[in-house]
C-alpha positions as CSV (number, residue, x, y, z in Angstrom):
1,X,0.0,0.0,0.0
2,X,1.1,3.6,-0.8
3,X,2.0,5.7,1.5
4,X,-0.7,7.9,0.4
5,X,-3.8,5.1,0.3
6,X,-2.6,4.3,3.7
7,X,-3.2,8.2,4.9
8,X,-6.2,8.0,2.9
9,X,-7.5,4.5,5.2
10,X,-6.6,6.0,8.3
11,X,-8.1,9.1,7.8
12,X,-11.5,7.4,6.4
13,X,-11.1,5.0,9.4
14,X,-10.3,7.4,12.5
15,X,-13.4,9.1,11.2
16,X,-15.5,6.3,11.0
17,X,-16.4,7.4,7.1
18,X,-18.2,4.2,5.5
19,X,-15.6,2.8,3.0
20,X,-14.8,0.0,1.1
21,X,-12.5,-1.1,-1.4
22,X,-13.2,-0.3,-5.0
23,X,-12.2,-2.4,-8.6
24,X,-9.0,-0.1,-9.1
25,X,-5.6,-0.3,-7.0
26,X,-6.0,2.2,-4.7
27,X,-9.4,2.7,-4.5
28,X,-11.6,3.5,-1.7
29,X,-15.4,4.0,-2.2
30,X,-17.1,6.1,0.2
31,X,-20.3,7.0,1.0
32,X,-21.5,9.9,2.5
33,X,-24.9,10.8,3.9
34,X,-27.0,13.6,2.4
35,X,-30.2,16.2,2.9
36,X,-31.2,16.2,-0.1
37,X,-29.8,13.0,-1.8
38,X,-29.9,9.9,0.3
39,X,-26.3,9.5,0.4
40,X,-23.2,10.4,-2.3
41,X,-20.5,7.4,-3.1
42,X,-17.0,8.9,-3.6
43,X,-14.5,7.5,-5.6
44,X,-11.0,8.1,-3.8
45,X,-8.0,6.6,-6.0
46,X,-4.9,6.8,-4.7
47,X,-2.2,7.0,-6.9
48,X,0.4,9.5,-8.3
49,X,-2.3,11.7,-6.9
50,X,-5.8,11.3,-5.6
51,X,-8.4,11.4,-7.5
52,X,-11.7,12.5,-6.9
53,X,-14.9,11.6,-8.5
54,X,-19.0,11.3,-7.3
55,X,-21.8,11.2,-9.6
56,X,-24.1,14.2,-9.2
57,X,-27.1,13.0,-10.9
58,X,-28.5,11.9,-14.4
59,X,-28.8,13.7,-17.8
60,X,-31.4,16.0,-17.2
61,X,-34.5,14.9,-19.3
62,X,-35.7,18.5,-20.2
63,X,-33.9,22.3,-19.8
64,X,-30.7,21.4,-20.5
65,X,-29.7,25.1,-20.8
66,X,-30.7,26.2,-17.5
67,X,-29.7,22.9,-16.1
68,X,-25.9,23.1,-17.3
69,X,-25.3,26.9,-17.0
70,X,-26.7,26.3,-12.9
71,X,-23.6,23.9,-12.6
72,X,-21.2,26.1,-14.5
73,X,-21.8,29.2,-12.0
74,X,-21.6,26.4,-9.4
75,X,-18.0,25.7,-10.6
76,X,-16.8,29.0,-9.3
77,X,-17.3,28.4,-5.9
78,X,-16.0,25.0,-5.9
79,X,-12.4,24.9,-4.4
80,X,-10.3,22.2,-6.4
81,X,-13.2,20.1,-7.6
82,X,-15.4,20.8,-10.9
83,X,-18.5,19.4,-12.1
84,X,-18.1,17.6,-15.5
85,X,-20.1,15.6,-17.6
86,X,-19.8,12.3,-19.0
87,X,-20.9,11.0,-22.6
88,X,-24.2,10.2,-21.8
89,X,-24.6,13.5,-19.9
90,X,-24.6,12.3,-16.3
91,X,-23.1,14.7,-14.1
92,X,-20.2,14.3,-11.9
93,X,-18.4,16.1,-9.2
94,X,-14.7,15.5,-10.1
95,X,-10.8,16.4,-9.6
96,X,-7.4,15.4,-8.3
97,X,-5.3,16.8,-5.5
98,X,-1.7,16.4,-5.4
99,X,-0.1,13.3,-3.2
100,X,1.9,16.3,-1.7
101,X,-0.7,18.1,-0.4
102,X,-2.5,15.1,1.2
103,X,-3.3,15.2,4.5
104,X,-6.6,14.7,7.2
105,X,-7.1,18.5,6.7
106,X,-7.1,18.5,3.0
107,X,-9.0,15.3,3.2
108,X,-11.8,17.0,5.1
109,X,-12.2,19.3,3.2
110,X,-12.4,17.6,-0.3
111,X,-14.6,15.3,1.2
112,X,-17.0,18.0,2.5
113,X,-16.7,19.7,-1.0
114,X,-17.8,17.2,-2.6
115,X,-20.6,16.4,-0.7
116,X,-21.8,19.9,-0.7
117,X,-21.8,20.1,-4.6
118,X,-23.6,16.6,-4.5
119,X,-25.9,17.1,-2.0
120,X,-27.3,21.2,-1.7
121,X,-28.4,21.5,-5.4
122,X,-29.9,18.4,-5.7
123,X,-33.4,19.2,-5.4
124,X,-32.8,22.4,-7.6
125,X,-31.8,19.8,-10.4
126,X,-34.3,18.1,-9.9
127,X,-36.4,20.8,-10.4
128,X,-34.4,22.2,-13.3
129,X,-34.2,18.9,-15.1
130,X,-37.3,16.8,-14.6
131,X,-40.0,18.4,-13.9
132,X,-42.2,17.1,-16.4
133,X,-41.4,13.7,-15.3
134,X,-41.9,14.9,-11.4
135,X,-45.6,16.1,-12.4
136,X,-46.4,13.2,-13.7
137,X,-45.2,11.1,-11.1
138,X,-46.8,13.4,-8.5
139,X,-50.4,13.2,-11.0
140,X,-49.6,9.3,-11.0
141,X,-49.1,8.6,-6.9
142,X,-52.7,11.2,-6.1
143,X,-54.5,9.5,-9.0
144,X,-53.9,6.1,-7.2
145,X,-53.7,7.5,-3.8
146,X,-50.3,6.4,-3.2
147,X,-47.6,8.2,-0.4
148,X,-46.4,11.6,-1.8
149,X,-43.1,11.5,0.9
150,X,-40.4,11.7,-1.8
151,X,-41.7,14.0,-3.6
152,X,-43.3,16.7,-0.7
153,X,-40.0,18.9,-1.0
154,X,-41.7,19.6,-4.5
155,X,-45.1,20.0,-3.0
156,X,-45.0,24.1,-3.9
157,X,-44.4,23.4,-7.9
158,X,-46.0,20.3,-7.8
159,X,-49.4,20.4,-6.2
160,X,-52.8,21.2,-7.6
161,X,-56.1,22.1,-6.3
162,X,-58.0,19.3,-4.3
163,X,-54.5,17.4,-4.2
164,X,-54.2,15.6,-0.7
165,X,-52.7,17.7,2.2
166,X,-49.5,16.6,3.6
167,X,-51.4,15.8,6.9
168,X,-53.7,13.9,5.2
169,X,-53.4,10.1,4.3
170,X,-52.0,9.1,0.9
């Protein structure tokens, strides 16, 4: 083991971060829990350097524009990390720090970077990107009287008239 994927372990360990090993050499895959997404899984590789990657969420079905320039003003407030996309569109939260500069500190912090940029837009995504399918969905579950509780942070865009109350029974 490297000397950095052993810094890596210990720190994931000391901190009792959920962790196990991924495919690569190297690799530690780490999950994170979340406000607005259940949880985030982290790919650490340690290597040369350490890479860092966590998907974000899924090609947006619908305002790509909107969707993508949201995570481009996102970039500029994100210290050494950078949301990309891949070739199918799904969008990642990605970026490598130098073995050098690897310690618990910088390890904190990337970690809660990336969680941040998974996690706190989320729900705007969500928004931004599937809506229609949302609406449905929401249509779908009060047309069958089935629970609303993942989707009631979306109540505000996505209730109607006569739709159930969150008090009431689903």
């Amino acid at each position: 083991m490297t000397d950095l994927a052993t810094t890596v372990e210990t720190f994931l360990d000391t901190h009792g971060i959920e962790w196990e090993a991924g495919a690569r050499d190297g690799e530690f895959v780490v999950t994170l829990p979340g406000d607005q997404k259940l949880k985030t899984v982290v790919s650490l590789v340690a290597g040369k350097d350490l890479s860092v990657s966590a998907f974000v969420i899924r090609n947006p079905d619908e305002n790509h524009e909107a969707f993508y320039r949201s995570l481009l003003r996102r970039n500029l407030r994100l210290p050494g990390l950078a949301y990309a996309v891949d070739g199918t569109g799904d969008v990642y939260v990605t970026g490598r720090v130098p073995a050098a500069g690897v310690d618990d500190v910088q390890l904190d912090q990337v970690l809660g970077v990336v969680l941040e940029a998974a996690d706190a837009p989320f729900n705007e995504l969500l928004a931004l990107g599937f809506l229609t399918s949302m609406r449905k969905e929401w249509e779908w579950r009060v047309s069958r009287g089935e629970s609303l509780r993942n989707l009631e942070a979306f109540r505000s865009i996505l209730s109607r008239e006569g739709d159930p109350s969150p008090e009431q029974p689903h």
